[in-house]
C-alpha angles and dihedrals in degrees: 000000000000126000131275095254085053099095093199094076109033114201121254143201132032118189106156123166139150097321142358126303132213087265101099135130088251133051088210086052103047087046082064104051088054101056085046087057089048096248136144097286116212098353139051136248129277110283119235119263104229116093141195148161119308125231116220111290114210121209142162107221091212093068120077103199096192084057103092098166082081089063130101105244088263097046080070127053149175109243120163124240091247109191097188099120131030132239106261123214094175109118103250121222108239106222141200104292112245118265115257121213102256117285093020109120112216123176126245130246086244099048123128126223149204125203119200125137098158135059122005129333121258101207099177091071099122096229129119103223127053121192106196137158109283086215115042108034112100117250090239094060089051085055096046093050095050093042084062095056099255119139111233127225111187117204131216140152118264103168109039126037120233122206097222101054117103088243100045098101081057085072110090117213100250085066099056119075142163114006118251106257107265100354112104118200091027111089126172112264122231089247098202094055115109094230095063095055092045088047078051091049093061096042080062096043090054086040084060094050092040092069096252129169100194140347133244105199113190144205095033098144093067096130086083097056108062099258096184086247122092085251115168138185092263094048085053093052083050097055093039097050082047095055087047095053102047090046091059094045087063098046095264136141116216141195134222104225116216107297090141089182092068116030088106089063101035102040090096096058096048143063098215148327138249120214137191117209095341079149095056102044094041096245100120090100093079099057086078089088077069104034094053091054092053092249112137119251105215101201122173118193123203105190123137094210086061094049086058113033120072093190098048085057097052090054086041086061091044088059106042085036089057092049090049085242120144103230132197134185110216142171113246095248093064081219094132098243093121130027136164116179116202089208 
């Protein structure tokens, strides 16, 4: 992959948290991380007993997608083991979605969803929701992909800035803090200051002309990771419920990234959420707050165990079908080379 300055190739996929996920430029120092964040080391957890029958898996056999040091710097980044919900196997009842001022798309409990924000596009994918860069996907792949019906997510970063994006000069220096650990050119944003929400405003307003559906805004969980700001729970509930707002004001769905410690408080402001590994560290169990209210969980799993056995999938979708949850198995690049879809 090529760097972070190569604009052919833009860097994806922030997902920091307390402290540092497998998606590092190094296996030995990912190995590491995860045994910091009392995880399963080397190897991965236990993999669920019931088993059923595998969808097609599609793989190129030249990406390995456990090889991170083949990543861009954001195609790679630090998240925590948070342990604050457990993994649910109770079958869910799915409910009557919640009702959507008129003209507001939301997605539906049901809905199915691809996940690419690097390389280019497969647009052939039969899902009905695509969650893409709002930058760098070209505006003919936006129109080919609602043409055919597909509902468009667009996603940006809303709580770190990121030196290669075409806004980035509008960031002064007294928002940008602490860098983010081993990403050089990507540092966490003051959140309460007024320059930041007006720089957001017009990442919404680019995702509407754009032709979006709906927004991911990640890294919106940044108060946990010692942002160099006094950044707190309830200034993140702030920024978050403003996100959501503005995002709504404009026509936009939006998702709640991650951010586990808080999806009881901030369910109500928004139409559904997006997960990574909520499988493997056993916080799947929480989405129910959103479940239960008929709004979609969006989970990816990265797993190698998953990409291999078959058995071990087809426990993984018993799982995540039980708990009414759209999972995905992934490689950590988001490039499209691998994909297995639960549903």
């Amino acid at each position: 992959m090529k760097s972070v300055h190569d604009n052919t190739l833009s860097p994806r996929l922030r997902r920091p948290s307390t402290c540092l996920h497998p998606w590092l430029p190094a296996l030995l120092i990912a190995t590491v991380a995860l045994s910091a964040c009392g995880g399963g080391g080397a190897d991965d957890p236990a993999p669920l007993s019931t088993a059923m029958q595998a969808n097609t898996l599609v793989a190129s056999a030249s990406v390995a997608d456990e090889d991170t040091s083949a990543l861009s710097p954001s195609a790679a980044r630090a998240r925590a083991k948070r342990k604050t919900a457990t993994t649910t196997t109770a079958p869910t009842p799915a409910p009557a979605p919640t009702p959507t001022p008129s003209g507001r798309w939301a997605p539906q409990l049901g809905d199915t969803w691809q996940w690419q924000l690097s390389g280019t596009i497969d647009t052939s994918v039969d899902a009905k929701v695509y969650d893409i860069d709002l930058f760098d996907t070209p505006a003919a792949t936006i129109s080919a992909l609602k043409a055919a019906g597909r509902r468009v997510v667009c996603y940006f970063s809303a709580g770190s800035s990121e030196n290669w994006r075409s806004d980035f000069s509008r960031f002064a220096a007294a928002d940008m803090g602490n860098s983010l650990d081993g990403w050089a050119g990507e540092r966490w944003l003051d959140t309460r200051s007024a320059n930041v929400r007006a720089i957001m405003k017009s990442r919404l307003d680019l995702a509407v002309s754009r032709g979006c559906d709906g927004v991911e805004p990640d890294n919106v969980d940044g108060y946990t990771n010692g942002p160099g700001f006094p950044l707190t729970a309830a200034t993140q509930v702030d920024y978050n419920r403003f996100l959501a707002t503005e995002a709504h004001s404009r026509g936009l769905a939006i998702a709640l990234k991650n951010a586990v410690d808080l999806l009881s408080q901030l369910e109500p402001d928004f139409d559904f959420a997006i997960n990574e590994q909520c499988n493997q560290y056993s916080e799947c169990g929480g989405y129910s707050v959103f479940t239960s209210k008929g709004k979609p969980v969006f989970n990816a799993e990265y797993k190698s165990l998953w990409k291999t056995d078959a058995t071990a999938r087809a426990s993984l979708c018993a799982a995540s079908k039980a708990a009414n949850i759209r999972t995905l198995v992934l490689p950590l690049s988001l490039n499209g080379s691998l994909r297995y879809s639960c549903d």
